[in-house]
C-alpha positions in Angstrom: -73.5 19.8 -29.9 -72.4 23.7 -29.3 -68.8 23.7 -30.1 -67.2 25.9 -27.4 -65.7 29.8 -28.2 -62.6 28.2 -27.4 -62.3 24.9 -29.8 -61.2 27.1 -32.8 -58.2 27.7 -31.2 -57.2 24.3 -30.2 -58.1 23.1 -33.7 -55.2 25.7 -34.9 -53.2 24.1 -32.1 -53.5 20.8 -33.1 -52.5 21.5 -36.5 -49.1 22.5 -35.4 -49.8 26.5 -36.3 -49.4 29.0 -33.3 -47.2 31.4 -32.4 -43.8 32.5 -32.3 -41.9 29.6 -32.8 -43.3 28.9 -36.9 -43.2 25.1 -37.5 -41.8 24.1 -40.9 -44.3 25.1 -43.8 -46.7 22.8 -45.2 -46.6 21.9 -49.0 -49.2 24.5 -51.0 -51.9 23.1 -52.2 -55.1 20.3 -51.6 -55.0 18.7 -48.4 -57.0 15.8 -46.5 -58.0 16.3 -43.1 -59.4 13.5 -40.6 -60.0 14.5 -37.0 -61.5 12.8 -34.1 -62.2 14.9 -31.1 -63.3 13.1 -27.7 -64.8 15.1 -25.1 -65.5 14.2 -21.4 -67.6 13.9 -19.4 -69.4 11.4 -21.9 -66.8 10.2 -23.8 -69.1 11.7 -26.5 -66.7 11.3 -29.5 -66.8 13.8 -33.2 -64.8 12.6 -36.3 -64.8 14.6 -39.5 -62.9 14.9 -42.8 -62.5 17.7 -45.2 -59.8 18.9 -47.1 -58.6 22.1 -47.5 -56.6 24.5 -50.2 -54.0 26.2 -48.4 -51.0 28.9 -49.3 -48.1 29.6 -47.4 -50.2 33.4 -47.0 -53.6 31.5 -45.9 -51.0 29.3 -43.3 -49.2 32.4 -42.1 -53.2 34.4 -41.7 -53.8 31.0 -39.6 -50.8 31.6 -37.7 -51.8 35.3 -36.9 -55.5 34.4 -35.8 -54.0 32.0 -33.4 -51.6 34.5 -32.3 -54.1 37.3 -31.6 -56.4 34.9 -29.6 -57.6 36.8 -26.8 -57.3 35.8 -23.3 -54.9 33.3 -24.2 -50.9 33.4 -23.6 -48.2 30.7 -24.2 -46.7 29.0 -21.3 -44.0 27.0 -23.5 -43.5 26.0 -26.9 -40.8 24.7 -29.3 -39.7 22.2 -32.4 -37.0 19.8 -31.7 -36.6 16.5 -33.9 -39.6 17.1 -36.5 -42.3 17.6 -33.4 -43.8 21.0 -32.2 -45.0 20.8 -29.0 -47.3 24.0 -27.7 -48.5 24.3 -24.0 -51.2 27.5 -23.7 -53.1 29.0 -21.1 -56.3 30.9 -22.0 -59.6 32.2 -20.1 -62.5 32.8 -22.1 -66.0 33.9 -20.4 -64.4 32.5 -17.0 -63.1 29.4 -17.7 -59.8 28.5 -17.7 -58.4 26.3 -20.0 -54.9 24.6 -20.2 -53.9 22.8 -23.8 -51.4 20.9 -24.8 -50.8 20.3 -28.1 -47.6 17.8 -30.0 -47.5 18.0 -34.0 -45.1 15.5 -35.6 -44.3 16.6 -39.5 -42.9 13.9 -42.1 -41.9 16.5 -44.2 -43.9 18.9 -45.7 -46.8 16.8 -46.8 -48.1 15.2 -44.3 -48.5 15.5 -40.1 -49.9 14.1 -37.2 -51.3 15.9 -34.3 -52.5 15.1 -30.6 -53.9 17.7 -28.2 -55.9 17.6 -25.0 -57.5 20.5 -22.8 -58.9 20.7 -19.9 -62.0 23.9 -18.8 -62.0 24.5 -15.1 -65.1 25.2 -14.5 -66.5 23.5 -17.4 -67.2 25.1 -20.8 -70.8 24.0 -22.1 -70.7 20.6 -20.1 -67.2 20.0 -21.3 -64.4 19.4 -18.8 -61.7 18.0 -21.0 -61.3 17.1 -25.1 -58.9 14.9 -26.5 -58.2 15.4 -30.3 -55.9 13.6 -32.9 -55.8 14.8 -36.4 -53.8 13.3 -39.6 -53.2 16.0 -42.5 -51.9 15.1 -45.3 -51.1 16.7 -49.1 -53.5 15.6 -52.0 -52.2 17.8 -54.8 -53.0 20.6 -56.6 -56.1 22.4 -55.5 -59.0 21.8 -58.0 -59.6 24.7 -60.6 -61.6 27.8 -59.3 -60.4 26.5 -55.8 -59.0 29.6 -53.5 -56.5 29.2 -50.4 -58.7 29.0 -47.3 -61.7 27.4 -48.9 -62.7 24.0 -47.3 -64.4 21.2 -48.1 -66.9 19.6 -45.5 -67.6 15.8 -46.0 -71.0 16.7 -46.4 -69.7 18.9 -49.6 -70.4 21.7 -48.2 -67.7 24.6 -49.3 -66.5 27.0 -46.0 -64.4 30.1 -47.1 -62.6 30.6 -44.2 -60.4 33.6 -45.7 -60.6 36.7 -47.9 -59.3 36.2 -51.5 
């Protein structure tokens, strides 16, 4: 399946990282992450794991993408009682879509996220996903590892920023 232009940036928002209110930083190092992403019509349902190496520098870059994200603007965010909780608006290629996203941390190594968007008029077939996603902190990233390099369940390895 095509994932749409616009699923980047609710993958950011569902990990709790987007723009100017910064939730609490994440413990540097290796970390797990399981998401399941259900979108509609179809109920046609994508779960993944990788894990990821990340910095406090790779999370802020992450925070700066998602900020920049054109056609998009906040309508209301804010962290209150360990949750961030992130409404945007965005129109890409003449689609609107409205997110919601909630991220609850327990502490700095590990956090839950739930998000759901809808695409009016629908965005290659899609009219609404749903997606929850557990992070959590592994440890130290494995030697010759970089900040920003992933690791697919497949194995693949995805450097997803300059060192």
């Amino acid at each position: 399946m095509k994932i749409p232009v616009s699923l980047p940036a609710a993958l950011l928002l569902s990990i709790g990282i987007a723009t100017a209110v910064d939730p609490p930083p994440f413990k540097e190092g290796l970390w797990s992450v399981h998401s399941l992403s259900i979108d509609n019509p179809g109920a046609r349902s994508r779960e993944n794991t990788a894990t990821i190496c990340r910095n406090h520098a790779y999370d802020q870059y992450v925070r700066s993408v998602a900020r920049s994200k054109q056609g998009c603007t906040t309508v209301s965010e804010g962290f209150q009682g360990g949750q961030y909780v992130i409404q945007t608006h965005c129109s890409v290629n003449g689609t609107d879509i409205q997110s919601r996203g909630a991220t609850t941390f327990h502490g700095d190594t590990w956090a839950h996220s739930e998000s759901h968007a809808t695409f009016t008029p629908a965005m290659d077939g899609i009219t609404e996903t749903t997606m929850t996603q557990d992070q959590k902190y592994l440890g130290n990233c494995p030697a010759g590892t970089q900040p920003g390099d992933m690791t697919t369940s497949s194995g693949a390895v995805k450097h997803l920023w300059k060192h």
